[in-house]
Structures are given as structure tokens and as C-alpha cells.
C-alpha positions in Angstrom: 152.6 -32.5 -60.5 152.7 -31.7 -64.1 154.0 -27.9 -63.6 156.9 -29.8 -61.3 157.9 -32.6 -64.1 158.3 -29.4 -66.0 160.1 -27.2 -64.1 162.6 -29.9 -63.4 163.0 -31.0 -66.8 161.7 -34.2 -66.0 164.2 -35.2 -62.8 161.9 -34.9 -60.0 158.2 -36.4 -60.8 156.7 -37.1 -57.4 154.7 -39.6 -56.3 150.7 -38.6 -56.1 150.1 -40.0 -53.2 153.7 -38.3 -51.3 152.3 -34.9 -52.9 148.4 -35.0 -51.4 150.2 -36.0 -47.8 152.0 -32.9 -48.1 148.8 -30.7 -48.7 147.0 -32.6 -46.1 149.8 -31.5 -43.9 149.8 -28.4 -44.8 146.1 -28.0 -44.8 146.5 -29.2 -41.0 148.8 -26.7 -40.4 147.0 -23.2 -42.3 149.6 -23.2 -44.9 146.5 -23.5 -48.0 143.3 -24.3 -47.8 141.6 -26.6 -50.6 137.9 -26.7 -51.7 136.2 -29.1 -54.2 135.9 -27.7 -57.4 132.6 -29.5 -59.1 133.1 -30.3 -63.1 130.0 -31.1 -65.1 132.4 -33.9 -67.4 134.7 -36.0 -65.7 135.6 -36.4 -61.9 135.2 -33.2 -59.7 139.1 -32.2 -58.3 140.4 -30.8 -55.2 141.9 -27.4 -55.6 144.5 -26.1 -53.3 145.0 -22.2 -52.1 147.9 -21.1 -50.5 147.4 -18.9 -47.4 149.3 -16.0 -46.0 150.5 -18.2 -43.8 151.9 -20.3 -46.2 153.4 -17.5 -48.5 155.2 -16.2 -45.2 157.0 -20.0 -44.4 157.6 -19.9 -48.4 159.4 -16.6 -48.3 161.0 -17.8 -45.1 162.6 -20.9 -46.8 163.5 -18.9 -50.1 165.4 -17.1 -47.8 167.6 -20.0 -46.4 167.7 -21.8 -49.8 169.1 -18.6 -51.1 172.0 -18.3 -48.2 172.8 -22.2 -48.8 173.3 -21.2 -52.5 175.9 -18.6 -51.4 177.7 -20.9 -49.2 177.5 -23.6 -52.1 178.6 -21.1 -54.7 181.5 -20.3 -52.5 183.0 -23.9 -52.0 182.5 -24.2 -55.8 184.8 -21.0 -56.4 187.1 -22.0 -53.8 187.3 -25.7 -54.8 188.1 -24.7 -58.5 190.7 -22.0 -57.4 192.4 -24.0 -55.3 192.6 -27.7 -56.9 191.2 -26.7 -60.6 192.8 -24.7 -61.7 196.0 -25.5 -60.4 198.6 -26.9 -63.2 199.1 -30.9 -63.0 201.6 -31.8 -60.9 201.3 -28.3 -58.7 201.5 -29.3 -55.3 201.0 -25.5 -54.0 
């Protein structure tokens, strides 16, 4: 949760409980697998693997998040070409 506060700058901090009902889910379906990790100070902590079934959906998703950022960065370019960067008053 910490690594995703910081990799978002501080815009998407999660909930703790939304974030363990994920990895339950995911547990459920193979995606990673999580083990108790005993700690001889302090509370013991539930570590979480992720499975080769689980790096396969990930590359999966990478895949269509990275064809939704083509078709987003061409509305951008066609939205600035066509009503940006058009002089005020251009109708055209």
C-alpha cells in the first residue's frame, strides 16, 4: 500500500481492507499465493507471491491498457489539431 501511495504521488491510497479482498480473490483464483511470514518483534504479516498465472493475466492487461493508451493518445492529438490549435474565431 505504501509502494502504491508512492507510485501515485499520493492520489490513489487504497483502502486496507479493499486491497486484502483483492488478494483473497486472487488467492481464490491462482493468481498469488500468500504464506505467513513469522517475526520474532511485532505482529507476524501475510506475505503475498504472485503466480505464473498471475504474471500471464498481468501481461494480458498491460497489453490492453497499453492499446487504450494509443486510442487515448490519438483523441488527444486529434482533439488539439482540430479545436486547439485552431485560431479564435476559425470556424474550419
Amino acid at each position: 500500500m505504501e509502494d502504491l501511495a508512492k507510485i501515485t504521488s499520493g492520489k490513489y491510497i487504497p483502502e486496507p481492507g479493499a486491497i486484502y479482498t483483492i488478494l483473497r480473490r486472487m488467492e481464490e483464483r491462482s493468481l498469488v499465493t500468500s504464506e505467513w511470514e513469522k517475526k520474532e518483534t511485532g505482529a507476524d504479516r501475510r506475505v503475498y507471491t504472485i503466480t505464473q498465472a498471475g504474471v500471464n493475466i498481468l501481461k494480458e492487461g498491460l497489453e490492453m491498457v497499453k492499446g487504450r493508451r494509443q486510442l487515448m493518445d490519438y483523441l488527444v492529438q486529434f482533439y488539439e489539431s482540430h479545436f486547439i490549435d485552431q485560431k479564435a474565431g476559425d470556424s474550419g
